[in-house]
C-alpha positions as CSV (number, residue, x, y, z in Angstrom):
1,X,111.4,91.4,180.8
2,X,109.4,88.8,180.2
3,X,107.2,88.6,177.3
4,X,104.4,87.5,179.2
5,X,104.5,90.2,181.8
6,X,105.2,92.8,179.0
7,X,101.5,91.9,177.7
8,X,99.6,92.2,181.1
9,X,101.4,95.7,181.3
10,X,100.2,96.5,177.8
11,X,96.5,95.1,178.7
12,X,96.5,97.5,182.2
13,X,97.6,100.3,180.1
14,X,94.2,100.5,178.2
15,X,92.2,101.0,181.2
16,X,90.9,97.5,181.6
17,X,90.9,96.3,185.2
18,X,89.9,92.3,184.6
19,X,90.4,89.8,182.4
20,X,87.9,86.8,181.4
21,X,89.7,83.1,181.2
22,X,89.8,79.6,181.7
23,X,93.4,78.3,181.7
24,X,95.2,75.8,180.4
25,X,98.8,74.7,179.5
26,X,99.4,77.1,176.7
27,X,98.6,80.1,178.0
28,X,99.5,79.2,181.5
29,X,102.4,81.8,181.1
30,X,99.9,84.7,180.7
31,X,97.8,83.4,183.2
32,X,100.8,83.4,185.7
33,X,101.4,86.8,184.7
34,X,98.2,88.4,185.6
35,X,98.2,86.5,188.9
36,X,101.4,87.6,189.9
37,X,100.2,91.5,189.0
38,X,97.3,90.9,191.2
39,X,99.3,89.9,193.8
40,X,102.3,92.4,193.2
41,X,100.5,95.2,192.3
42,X,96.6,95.1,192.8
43,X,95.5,96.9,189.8
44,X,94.3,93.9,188.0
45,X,92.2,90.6,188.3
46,X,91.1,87.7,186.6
47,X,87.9,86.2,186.1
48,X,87.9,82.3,185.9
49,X,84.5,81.2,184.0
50,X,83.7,77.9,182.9
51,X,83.5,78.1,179.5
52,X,85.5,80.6,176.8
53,X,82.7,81.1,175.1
54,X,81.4,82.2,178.2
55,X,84.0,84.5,178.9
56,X,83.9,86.0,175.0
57,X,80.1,87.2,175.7
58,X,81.1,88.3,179.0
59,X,84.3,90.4,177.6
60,X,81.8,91.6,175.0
61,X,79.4,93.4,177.8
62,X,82.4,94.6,179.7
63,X,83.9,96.4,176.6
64,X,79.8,98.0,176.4
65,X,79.6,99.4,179.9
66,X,83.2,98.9,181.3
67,X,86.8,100.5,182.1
68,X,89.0,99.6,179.1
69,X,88.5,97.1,176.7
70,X,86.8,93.9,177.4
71,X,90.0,91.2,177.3
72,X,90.2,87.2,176.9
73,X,92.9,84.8,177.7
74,X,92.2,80.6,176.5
75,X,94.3,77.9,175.6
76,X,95.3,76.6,172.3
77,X,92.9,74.2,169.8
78,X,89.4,73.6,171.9
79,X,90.5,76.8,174.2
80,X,90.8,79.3,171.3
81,X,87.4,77.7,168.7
82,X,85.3,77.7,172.1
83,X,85.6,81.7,171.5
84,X,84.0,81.8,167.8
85,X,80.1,82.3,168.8
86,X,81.1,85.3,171.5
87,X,83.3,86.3,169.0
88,X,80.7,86.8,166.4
89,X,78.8,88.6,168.9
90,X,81.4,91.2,169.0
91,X,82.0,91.2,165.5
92,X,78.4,91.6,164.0
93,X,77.6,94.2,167.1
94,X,80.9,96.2,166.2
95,X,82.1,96.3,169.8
96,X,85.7,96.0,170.2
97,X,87.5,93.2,172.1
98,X,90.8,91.8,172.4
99,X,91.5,87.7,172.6
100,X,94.2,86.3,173.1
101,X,94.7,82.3,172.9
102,X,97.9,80.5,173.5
103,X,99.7,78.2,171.4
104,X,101.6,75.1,171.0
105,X,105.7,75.8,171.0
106,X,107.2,76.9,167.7
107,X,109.0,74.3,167.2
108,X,106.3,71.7,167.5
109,X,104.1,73.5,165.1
110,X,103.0,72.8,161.5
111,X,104.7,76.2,160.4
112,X,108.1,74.6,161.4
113,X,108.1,72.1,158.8
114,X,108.2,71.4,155.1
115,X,104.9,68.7,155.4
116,X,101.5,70.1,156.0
117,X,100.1,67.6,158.2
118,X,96.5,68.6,160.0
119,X,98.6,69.1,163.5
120,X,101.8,68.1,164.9
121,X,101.6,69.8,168.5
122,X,99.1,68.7,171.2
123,X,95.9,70.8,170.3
124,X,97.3,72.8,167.7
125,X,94.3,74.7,165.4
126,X,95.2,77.3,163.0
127,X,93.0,79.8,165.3
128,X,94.3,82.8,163.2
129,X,92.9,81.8,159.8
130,X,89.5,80.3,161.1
131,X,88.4,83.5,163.0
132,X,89.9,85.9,160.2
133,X,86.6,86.4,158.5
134,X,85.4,87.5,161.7
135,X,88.2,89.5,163.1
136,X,89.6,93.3,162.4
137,X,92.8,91.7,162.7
138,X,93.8,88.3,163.9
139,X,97.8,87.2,164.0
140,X,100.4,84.2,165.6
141,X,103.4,86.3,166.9
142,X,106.6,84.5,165.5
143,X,109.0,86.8,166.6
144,X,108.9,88.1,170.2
145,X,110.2,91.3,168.6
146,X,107.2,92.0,167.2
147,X,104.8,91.6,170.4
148,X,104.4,95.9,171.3
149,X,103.3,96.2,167.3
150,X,100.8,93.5,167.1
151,X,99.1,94.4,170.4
152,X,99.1,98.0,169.3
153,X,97.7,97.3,165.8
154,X,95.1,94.6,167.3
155,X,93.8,97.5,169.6
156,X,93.7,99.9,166.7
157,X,91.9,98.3,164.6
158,X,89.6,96.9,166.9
159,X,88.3,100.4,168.1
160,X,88.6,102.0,164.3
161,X,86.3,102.7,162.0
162,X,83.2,100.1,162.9
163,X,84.7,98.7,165.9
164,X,85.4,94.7,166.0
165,X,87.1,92.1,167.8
166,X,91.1,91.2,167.3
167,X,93.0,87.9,168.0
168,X,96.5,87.7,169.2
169,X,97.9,83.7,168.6
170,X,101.2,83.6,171.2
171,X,103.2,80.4,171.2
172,X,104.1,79.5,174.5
173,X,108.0,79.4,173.8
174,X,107.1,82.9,173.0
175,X,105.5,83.6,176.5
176,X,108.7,83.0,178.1
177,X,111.1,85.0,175.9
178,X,113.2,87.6,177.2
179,X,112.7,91.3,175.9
180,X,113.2,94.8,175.9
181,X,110.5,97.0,175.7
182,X,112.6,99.7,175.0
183,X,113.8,98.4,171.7
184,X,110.2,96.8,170.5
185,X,108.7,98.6,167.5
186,X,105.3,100.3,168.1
187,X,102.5,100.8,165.3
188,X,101.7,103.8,163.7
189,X,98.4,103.6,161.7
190,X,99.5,106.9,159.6
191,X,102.2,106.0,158.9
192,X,100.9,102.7,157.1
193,X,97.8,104.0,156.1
194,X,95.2,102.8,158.1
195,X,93.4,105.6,159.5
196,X,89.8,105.1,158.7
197,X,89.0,106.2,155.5
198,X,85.0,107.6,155.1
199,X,83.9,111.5,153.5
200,X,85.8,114.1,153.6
201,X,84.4,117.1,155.5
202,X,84.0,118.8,152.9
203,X,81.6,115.9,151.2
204,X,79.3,115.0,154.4
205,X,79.0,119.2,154.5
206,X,77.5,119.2,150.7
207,X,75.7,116.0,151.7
208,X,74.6,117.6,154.9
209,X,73.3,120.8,152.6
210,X,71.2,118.1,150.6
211,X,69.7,116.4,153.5
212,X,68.6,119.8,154.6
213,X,66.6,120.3,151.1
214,X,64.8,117.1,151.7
215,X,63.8,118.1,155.3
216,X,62.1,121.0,154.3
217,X,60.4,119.7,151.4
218,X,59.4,116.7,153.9
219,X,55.4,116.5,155.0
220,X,56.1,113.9,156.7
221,X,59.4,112.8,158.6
222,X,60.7,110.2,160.8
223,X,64.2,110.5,162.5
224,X,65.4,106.9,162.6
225,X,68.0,106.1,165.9
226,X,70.6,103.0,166.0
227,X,72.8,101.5,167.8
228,X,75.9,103.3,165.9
229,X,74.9,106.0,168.0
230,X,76.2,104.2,171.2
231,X,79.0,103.2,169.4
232,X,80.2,106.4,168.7
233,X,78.9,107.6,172.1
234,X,76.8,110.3,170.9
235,X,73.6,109.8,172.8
236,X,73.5,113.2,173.9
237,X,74.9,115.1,170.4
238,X,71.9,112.8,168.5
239,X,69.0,113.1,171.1
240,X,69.9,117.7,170.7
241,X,69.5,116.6,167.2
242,X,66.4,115.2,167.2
243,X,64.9,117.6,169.4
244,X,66.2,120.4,167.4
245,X,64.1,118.9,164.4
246,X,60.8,118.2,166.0
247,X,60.5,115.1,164.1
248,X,59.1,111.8,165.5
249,X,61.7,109.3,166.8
250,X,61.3,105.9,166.1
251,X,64.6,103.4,167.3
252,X,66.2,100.4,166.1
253,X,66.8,97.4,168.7
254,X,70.5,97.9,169.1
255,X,69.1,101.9,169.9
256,X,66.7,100.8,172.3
257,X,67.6,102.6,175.3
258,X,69.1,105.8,173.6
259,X,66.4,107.9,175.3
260,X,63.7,107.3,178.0
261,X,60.6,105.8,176.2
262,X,58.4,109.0,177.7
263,X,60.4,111.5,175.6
264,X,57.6,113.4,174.0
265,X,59.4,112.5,170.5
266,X,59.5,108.8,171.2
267,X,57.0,106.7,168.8
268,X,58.5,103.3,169.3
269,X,60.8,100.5,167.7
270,X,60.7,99.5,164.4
271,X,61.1,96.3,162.3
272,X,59.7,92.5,162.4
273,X,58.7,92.4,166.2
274,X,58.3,95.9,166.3
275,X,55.8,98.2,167.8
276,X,52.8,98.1,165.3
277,X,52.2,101.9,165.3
278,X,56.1,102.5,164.6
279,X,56.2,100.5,161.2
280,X,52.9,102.8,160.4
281,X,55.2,105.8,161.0
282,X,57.6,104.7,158.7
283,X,56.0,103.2,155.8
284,X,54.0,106.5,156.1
285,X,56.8,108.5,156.1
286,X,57.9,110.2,152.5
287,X,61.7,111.0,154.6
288,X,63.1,108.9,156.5
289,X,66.9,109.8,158.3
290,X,68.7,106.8,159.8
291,X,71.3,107.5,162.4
292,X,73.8,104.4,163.2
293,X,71.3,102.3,161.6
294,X,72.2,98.9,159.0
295,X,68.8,99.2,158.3
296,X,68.8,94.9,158.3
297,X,65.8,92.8,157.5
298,X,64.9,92.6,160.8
299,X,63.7,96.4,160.3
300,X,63.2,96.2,156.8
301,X,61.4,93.3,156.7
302,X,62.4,90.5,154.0
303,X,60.5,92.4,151.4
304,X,62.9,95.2,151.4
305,X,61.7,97.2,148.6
306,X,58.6,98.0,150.2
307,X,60.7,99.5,153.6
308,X,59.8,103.3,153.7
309,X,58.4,103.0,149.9
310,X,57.3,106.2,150.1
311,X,60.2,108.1,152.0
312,X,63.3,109.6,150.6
313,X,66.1,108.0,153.1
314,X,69.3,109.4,154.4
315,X,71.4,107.0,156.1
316,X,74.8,108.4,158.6
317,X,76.4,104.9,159.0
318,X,80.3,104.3,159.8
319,X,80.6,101.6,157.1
320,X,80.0,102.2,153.7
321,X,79.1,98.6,153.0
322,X,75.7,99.2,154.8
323,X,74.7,102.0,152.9
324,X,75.7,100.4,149.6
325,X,74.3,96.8,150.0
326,X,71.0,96.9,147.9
327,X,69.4,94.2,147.8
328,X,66.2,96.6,147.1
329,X,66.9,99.1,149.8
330,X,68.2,102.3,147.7
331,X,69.6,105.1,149.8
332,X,68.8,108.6,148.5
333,X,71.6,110.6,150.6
334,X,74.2,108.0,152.1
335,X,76.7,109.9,154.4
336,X,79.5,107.6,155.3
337,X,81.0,109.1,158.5
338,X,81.3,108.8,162.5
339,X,77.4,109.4,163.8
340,X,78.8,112.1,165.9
341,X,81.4,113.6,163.5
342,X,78.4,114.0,161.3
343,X,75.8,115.4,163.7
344,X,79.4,117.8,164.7
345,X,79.0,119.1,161.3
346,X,75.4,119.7,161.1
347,X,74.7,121.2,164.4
348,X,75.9,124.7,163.0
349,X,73.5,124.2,160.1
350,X,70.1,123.7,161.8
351,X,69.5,127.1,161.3
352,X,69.1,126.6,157.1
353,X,65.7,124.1,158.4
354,X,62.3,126.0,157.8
355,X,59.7,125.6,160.2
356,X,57.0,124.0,159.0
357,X,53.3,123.0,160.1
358,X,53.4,119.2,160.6
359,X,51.3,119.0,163.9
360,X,49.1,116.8,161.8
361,X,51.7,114.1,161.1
362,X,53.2,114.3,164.7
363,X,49.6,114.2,166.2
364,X,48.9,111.3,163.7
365,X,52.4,109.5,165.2
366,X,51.3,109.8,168.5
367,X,47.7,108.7,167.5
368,X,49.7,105.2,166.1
369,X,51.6,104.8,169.3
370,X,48.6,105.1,171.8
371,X,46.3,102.8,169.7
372,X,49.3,100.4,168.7
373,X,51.8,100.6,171.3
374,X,51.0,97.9,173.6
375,X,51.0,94.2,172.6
376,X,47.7,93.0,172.6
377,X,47.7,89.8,175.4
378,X,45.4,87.1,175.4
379,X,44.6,85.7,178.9
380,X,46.9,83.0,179.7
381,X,45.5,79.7,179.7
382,X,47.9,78.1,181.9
383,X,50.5,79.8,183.8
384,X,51.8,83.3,183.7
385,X,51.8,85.6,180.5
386,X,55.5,86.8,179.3
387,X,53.8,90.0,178.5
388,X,52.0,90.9,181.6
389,X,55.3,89.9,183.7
390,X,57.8,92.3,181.9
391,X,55.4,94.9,181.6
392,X,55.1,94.6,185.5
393,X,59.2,93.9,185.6
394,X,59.8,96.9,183.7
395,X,57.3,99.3,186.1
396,X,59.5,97.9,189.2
397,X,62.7,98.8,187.6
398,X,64.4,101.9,188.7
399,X,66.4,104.8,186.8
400,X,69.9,103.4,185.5
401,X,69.5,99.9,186.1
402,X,71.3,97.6,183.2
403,X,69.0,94.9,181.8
404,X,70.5,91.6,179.9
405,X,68.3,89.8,177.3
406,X,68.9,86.2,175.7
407,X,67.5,85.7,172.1
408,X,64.0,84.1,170.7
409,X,60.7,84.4,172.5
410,X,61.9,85.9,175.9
411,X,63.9,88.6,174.0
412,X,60.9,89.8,171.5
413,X,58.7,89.8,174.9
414,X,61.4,91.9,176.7
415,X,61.4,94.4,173.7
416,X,57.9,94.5,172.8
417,X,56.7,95.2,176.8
418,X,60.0,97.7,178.5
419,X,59.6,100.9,178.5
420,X,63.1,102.2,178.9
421,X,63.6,105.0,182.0
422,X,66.2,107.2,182.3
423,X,69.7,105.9,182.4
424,X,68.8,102.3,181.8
425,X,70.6,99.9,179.2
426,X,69.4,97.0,177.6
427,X,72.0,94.9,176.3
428,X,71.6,92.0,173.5
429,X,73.7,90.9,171.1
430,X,71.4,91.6,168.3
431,X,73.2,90.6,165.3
432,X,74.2,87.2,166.3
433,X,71.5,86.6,168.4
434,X,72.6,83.1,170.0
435,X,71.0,81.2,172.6
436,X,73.5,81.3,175.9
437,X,74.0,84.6,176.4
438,X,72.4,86.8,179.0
439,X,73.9,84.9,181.8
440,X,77.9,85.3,180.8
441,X,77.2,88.4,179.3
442,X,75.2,89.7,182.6
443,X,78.6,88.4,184.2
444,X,80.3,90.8,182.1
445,X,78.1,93.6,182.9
446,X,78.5,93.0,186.9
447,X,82.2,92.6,186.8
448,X,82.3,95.9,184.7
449,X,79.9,98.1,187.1
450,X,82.2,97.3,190.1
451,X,80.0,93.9,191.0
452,X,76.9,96.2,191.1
453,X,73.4,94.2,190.7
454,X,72.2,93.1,186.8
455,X,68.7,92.4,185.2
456,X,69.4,89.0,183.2
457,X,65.9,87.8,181.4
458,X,66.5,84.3,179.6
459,X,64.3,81.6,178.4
460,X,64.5,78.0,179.2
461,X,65.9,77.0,175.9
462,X,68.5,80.0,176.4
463,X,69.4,79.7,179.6
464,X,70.9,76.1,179.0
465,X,73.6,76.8,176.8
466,X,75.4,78.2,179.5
467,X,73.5,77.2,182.9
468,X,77.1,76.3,184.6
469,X,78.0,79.9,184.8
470,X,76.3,79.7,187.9
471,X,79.4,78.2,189.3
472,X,80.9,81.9,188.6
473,X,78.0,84.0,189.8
474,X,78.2,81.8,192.6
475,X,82.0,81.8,193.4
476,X,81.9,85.9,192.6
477,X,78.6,86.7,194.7
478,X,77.2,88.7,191.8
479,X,74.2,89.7,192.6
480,X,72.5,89.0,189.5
481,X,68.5,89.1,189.3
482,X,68.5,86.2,187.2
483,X,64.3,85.9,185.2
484,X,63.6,82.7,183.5
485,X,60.9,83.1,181.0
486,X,60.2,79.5,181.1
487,X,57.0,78.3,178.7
488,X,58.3,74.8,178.7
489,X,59.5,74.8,174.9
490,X,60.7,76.9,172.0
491,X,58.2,80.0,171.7
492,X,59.6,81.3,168.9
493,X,60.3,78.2,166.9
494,X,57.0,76.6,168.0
495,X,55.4,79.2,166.7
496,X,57.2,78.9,163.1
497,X,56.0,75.6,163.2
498,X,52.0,77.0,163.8
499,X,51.8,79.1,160.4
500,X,54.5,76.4,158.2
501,X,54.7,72.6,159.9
502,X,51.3,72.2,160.6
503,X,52.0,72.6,164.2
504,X,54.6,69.5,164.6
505,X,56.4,70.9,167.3
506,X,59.5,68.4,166.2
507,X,62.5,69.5,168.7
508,X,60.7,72.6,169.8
509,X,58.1,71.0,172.8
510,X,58.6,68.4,175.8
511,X,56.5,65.6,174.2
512,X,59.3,65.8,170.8
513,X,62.6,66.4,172.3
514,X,63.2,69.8,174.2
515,X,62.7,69.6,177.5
516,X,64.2,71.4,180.5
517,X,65.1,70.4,184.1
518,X,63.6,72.9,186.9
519,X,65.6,75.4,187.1
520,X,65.0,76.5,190.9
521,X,66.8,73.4,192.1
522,X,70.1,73.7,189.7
523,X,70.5,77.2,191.2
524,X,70.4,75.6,194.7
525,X,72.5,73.3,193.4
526,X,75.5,76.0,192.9
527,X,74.2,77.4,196.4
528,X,71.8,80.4,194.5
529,X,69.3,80.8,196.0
530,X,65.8,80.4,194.0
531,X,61.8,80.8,193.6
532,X,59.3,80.1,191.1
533,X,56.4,81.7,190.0
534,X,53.0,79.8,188.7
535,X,50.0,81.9,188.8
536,X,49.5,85.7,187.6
537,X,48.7,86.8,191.4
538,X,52.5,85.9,192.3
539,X,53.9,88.3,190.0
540,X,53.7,91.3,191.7
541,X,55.0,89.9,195.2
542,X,57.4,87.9,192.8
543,X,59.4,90.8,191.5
544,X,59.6,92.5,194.3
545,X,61.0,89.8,196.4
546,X,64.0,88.5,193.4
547,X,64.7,93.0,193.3
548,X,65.2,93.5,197.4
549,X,67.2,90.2,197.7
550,X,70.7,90.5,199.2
551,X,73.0,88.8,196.4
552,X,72.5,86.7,193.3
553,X,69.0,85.0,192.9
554,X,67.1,83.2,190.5
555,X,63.5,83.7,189.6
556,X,61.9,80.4,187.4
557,X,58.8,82.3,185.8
558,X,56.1,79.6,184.3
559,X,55.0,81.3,181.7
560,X,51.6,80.2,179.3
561,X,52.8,77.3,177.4
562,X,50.9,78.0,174.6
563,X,52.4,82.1,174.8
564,X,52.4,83.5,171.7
565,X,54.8,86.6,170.0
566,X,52.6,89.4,168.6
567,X,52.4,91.1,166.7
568,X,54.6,90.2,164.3
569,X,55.4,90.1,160.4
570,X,55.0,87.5,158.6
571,X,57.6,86.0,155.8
572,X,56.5,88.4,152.5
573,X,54.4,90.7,153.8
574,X,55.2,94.3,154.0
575,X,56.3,95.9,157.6
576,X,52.9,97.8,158.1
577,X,51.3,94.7,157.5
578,X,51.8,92.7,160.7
579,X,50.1,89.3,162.0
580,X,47.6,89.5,163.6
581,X,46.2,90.9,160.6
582,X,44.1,93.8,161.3
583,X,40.4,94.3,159.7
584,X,41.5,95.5,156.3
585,X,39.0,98.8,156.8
586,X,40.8,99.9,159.7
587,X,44.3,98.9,158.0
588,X,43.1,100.9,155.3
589,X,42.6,103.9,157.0
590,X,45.8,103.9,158.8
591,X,47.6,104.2,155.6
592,X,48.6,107.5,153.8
593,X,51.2,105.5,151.2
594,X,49.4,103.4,148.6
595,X,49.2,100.0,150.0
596,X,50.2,97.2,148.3
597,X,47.9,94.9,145.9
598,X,48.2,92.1,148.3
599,X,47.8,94.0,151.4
600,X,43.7,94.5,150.2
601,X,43.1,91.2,151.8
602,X,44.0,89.1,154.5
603,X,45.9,86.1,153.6
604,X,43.6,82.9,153.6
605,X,46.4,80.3,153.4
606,X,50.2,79.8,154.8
607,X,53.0,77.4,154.3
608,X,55.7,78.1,151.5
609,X,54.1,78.9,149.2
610,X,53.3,82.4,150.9
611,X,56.8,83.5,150.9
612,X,57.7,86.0,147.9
């Protein structure tokens, strides 16, 4: 059998039904492979994108909501380092993914000779040790013999522990060899001692017994959600929890859509851009219980010491690394285990909670969320604000529609105006966060759902990156809802510049740099077909039309050039206290913790010097 043939067998055993790929000469074996299975067989298909990096965020997506794992086949040297930016989106969002990048022949590699030159084949790159810092496991098969192990182990660890992409290097000699599949060696993680290691039952059930002492001495608790949960596909098991306890529920962005935004528990999203009334609940809280939850500065806040001051804090995260990081933030009850193992092991012990009072502190939550819940929006002074159009966007939406977000402004408006319904996801990759990809990764999230219709909301510095993955929307009829939050310039950045450059919009504004091309012609261009919006009165109509459209369509929305991001925290202040700064008497009053010394007065300068 051949080698190549023996992989695409290995890759339709794990359920996957596509693979992402743009081809080239060594990987062409591969690539051969799956086309002949396609036309053989039937049971699976490639996806030609334009880019790889392209098809990493799109494999990304499709390991989120898909059948099987979410699979990438490139070329050696530009092929393979065109992954590295999707591949970081996997690896900092912990969603598994397999690549796999051909190589130049054995013989003509560096490895086959005494002298280390930089290269000897045509595009050689050294793709394994460059993406090893950023891999679960990343290796360049030498010996055909060893393909069944390497692809066993590379799935493995990928979907182990905190998931994680893997790499598989394959010569292309090796593409051709002859095997037998019957004599290849598998992998047994057992047997070499990689099983997952995190608490023993018998520790997360004594830690379980302590976080049960500090709920019912708690006045005043907060159950924190995260994206872990999805992870370990617990929605349901943590969502029991939560209602079980009572307690207010505030999520992280990676937890956005674990539960409708009307669940009577919901209080909002935490953290930098969060909801204003959701950092009061926690920095009012005295416990705070983080489920699947890094608890990174973009919840903390940079001034991490002063997260949840007042609050004992349990954290349930799969990595121990998280839980013991410091840096200021010091866990009280760390339980290093599955989200859904652990909430297996309490379930049986919510009995040992006593039922306490706290209507005052829920009714006080829910008192935060009303008041503070909803962006404040100026009136636009040109254009269309972000705000009023993805509140409206989000009203439109049905029940178990799946939403793709970019990064920067367009992403903090998406988050800071949806209101999740039932069944909906909304999909970023928060950790890595680059501009680029909502389109591929919408791609992705269509080719996963069976070609079924995808919210993609970009921004006009975003959507660049990666504008000629039209050409594959195009070619696939996707029908992709395609929302450009277009403000002519980079909100987020420009906005930087406001409070700390003296509003010198360098590279961030058309008159220093950035500037974008209309974006309703390059989608006619690749025969999408396209509108723009201008004034707030064509928002309404607007939506409606780009949601009942036949196919993939692209909506260019000109939003206020001058549209700010608010509220949000500024570097060195504490999380309750968010810009725009409230009147300290009311801020005052909407704190039970003691504030902070500098929190007494509103700041009266910025620049530097204002960071801590």
């Amino acid at each position: 059998m051949k080698l190549a043939d023996y992989v695409v067998d290995y890759l339709v055993s794990l359920g996957a039904k596509h693979v992402f790929l743009v081809t080239g000469g060594a990987v062409a074996h591969v690539v051969d492979a799956v086309g002949r299975r396609k036309r053989e067989r039937g049971d699976f298909d490639y996806v030609c994108v334009q880019h790889e990096q392209a098809g990493a965020m799109a494999a990304e997506t499709y390991s989120r909501l898909g059948p099987g794992m979410g699979v990438v086949l490139v070329t050696s040297g530009p092929g393979a380092t065109n992954l590295i930016t999707g591949m970081c989106g996997c690896w900092f969002d912990s969603i598994p993914a397999l690549f796999i990048s051909g190589q130049v022949a054995s013989a003509e590699s560096v490895d086959a000779i005494a002298a280390k030159p930089r290269q000897v084949g045509f595009q050689e790159t050294d793709i394994v040790r460059i993406v090893a810092p950023i891999t679960k496991f990343a290796e360049k098969i030498a010996d055909p013999a060893r393909i069944r192990y390497c692809l066993e182990r590379a799935v493995y660890l990928a979907r182990a522990g905190r998931p994680g992409p893997a790499l598989i290097d394959i010569p292309v000699d090796l593409q051709v060899a002859d095997i037998n599949p019957d004599k290849l060696a598998g992998f047994d993680p057992v047997e070499e001692g990689l099983t997952p290691e995190t608490d023993s039952d018998e520790t997360v059930t004594q830690k379980i017994s302590d976080i049960i002492a500090l709920i019912n001495q708690a006045e005043r608790p907060v159950l924190l959600l995260g994206g872990g949960i999805k992870i370990a596909k617990a929605e349901r098991e943590a969502i029991d929890f939560a209602e079980a306890l009572g307690f207010p529920i505030v999520v992280s962005w990676s937890g956005f859509d674990i539960l409708p935004h009307d669940h009577p528990q919901y209080m909002g999203h935490l953290g930098v851009y969060g909801a204003r009334g959701a950092n009061f609940l926690v920095q009012n809280a005295d416990l705070l219980i983080s489920l699947g939850s890094r608890l990174d500065t973009r919840q903390t806040g940079g001034r991490v010491k002063t997260f949840a001051r007042g609050a004992k804090k349990v954290m349930v995260d799969i990595d121990r690394n998280e839980i013991e990081k410091g840096r200021g933030l010091a866990i009280d009850v760390g339980v290093h285990a599955d989200v859904r193992h652990f909430l297996e092991l309490a379930r049986p012990r919510l009995a040992e909670i006593v039922k306490r009072d706290r209507s005052a502190w829920i009714s006080r939550a829910r008192a935060w969320k009303e008041r503070y819940g909803t962006p404040k929006n100026d009136p636009p002074a040109n254009g269309i604000s972000a705000y009023d159009f993805l509140k409206a966007l989000s009203d439109a939406l049905g029940e178990n529609e799946t939403i793709v977000v970019d990064e920067g402004g367009n992403l903090v408006w998406t988050m800071q105006s949806f209101a999740i319904k039932k069944g909906q996801r909304l999909i970023s990759t928060f950790g890595n966060s680059p501009m680029g990809y909502a389109l591929p990764a919408a791609i992705g999230a269509s080719v996963a759902l069976g070609n079924k219709p995808v919210i993609c909301i970009d921004g006009d510095g975003g959507f660049q990156p990666n504008t000629q993955e039209l050409q594959t929307v195009a070619y696939y009829k996707l029908p992709l809802k395609i929302f450009i939050m277009n403000n002519r310039g980079m909100a987020i950045i420009k906005q930087f510049q406001d409070a700390y450059f003296d509003s010198n919009y360098y590279a961030s504004s058309p008159e220093h740099g950035f500037a974008s091309p209309d974006f309703a012609a390059v989608a006619r261009a690749y025969g999408i077909d396209a509108i723009t919006l201008e004034k707030p009165e064509d928002i309404s109509s607007g939506i409606q039309k780009v949601l009942s459209h036949e196919g993939p369509i692209l909506c260019n929305v000109l939003v206020d050039t001058n549209q700010k991001l608010s509220p949000k925290l500024e570097f060195g202040r504490p999380l309750e206290d968010m810009s725009p700064y409230l009147p300290r008497e009311e801020f005052m009053k909407n704190m039970i913790v003691e504030p902070l010394p500098e929190s007494k007065e509103i700041p009266t300068s910025t620049g530097w010097q204002t960071l801590q």
